[in-house]
N, C-alpha and C positions, 0 to 999 in steps of 0.2 A: 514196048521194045521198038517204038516206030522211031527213027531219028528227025523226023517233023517235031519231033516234041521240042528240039534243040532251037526250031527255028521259033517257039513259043516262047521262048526265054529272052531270047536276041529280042523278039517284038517288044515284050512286056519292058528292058530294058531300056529301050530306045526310047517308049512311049513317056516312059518315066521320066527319062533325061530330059525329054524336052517340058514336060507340067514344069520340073525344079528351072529349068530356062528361063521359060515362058514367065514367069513369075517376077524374074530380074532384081529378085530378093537374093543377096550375101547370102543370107541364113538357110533359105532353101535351097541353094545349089547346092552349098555346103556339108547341109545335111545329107542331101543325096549322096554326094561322093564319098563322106566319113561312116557314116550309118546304112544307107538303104541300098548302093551302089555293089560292097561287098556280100550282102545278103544274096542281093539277086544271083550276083556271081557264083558264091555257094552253092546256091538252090541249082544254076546249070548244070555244075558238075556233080553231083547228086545224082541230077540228071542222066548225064553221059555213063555214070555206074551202071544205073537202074537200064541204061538198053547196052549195057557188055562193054563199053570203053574203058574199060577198068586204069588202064596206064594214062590213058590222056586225065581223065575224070581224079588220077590222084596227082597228078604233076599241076593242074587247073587247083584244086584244093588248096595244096602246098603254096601255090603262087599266090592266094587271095589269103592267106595266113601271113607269110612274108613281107607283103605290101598294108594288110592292117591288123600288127601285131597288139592294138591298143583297143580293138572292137569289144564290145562290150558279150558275142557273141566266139570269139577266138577260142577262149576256153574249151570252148563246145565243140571247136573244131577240129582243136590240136586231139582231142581225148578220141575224137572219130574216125579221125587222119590213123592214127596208132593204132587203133584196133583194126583197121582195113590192111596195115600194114604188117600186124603179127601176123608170125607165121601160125597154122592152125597146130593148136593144143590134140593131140593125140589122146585119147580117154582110155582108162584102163585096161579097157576091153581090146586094147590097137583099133578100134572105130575113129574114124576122123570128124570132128563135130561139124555142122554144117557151121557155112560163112554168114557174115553176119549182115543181116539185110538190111539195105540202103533205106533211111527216112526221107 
């Protein structure tokens, strides 16, 4: 629940960005932006859930959905996105089932 955790994301990012740079290869920059760029992005907000940002952490989501609707990994997201987004199911009992926790 520490929000430093946030600034481990942003590092790991950066760090990233610059190996696909540094390389001065089309193909690895490439990659990075189409494939490894979104993940990371995911994995932030994920993040931001897991220490109670709940509104930023699914507006963050939505946006890396939006911008790479052709990820090989989207799937995964949209089906994650929805279930954080239903409202919770009430059980027969009127018990409210717990929320579902962030990977």
């Amino acid at each position: 629940r520490d929000p430093k955790a946030l600034e481990y994301w942003d590092l790991k990012y950066n760090r990233e960005a610059e190996v696909a740079a540094r390389t001065k290869l089309a193909f690895e920059v490439e990659k990075f932006t189409t494939l490894r760029r979104p993940v990371l992005m995911w994995s932030r907000a994920e993040e931001m859930l897991a220490i109670g940002h709940k509104n930023r952490a699914l507006t963050e989501m939505l946006s890396v959905i939006r911008a790479n609707p052709l990820h090989p990994e989207a799937a995964g997201w949209i089906v994650k996105l929805e279930q954080l987004l239903a409202p919770p199911v009430a059980a027969e009992d009127g018990a409210v089932p717990p929320p579902v926790p962030a990977k």
